[in-house]
ZAMARLUM-437300 format. One record per residue (C-alpha): x, y, z; residue number from 1. Coordinates in steps of 0.25 Angstrom, whole numbers, plus 5000, padded with zeros to 4 digits. Layout:
% residues N
      x      y      z   num
      X      Y      Z   NUM
...
This chain:
% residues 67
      x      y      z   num
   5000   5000   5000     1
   5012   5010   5005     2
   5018   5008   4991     3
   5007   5009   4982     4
   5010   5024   4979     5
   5026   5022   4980     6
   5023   5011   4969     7
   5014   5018   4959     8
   5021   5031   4961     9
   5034   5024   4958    10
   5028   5015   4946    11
   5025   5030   4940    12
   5039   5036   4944    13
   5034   5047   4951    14
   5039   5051   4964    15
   5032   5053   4977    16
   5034   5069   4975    17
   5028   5068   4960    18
   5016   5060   4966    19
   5014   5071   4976    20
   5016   5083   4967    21
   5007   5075   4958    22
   4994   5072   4968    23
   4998   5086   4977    24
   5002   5078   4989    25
   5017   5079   4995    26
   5028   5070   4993    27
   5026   5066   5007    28
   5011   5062   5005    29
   5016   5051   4995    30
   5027   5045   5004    31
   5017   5045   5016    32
   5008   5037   5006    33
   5019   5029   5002    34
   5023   5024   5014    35
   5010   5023   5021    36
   5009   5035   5030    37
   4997   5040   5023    38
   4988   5036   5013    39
   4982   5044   5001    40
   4969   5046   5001    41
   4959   5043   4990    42
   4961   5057   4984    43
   4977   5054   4985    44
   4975   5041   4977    45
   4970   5046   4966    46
   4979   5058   4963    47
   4990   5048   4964    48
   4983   5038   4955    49
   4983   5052   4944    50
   4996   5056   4949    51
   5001   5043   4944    52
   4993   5040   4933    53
   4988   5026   4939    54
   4977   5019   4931    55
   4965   5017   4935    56
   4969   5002   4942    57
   4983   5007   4947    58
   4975   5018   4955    59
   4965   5006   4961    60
   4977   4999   4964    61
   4982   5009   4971    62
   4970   5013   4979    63
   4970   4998   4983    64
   4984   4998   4989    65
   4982   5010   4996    66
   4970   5005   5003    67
């Protein structure tokens, strides 16, 4: 679950401050999420599902792990 971010984030080549300029959140929102601190919220997942250009069962999946 921790991972899931860090993985499709990676698989895309973007780094964690590109995925938080991208959705408006801080470089240290997305390491908080990658390692379990915190978790996005609904609204989170889905600006990182079009930050990352997720299809529409990549974003399932995600919302899956993350649950």
């Amino acid at each position: 679950m921790k991972a899931t971010i860090a993985q499709w984030r990676g698989l895309k080549g973007m780094s964690q401050t590109e995925l938080a300029e991208a959705i408006n959140k801080t470089q240290k929102t997305i390491s908080a999420w990658e390692t379990g601190k915190t978790e996005p919220r609904p609204s989170d997942l889905d600006a990182i599902h079009k930050a990352l250009r997720l299809r529409a069962t990549d974003h399932i999946l995600l919302q899956k792990d993350l649950t």
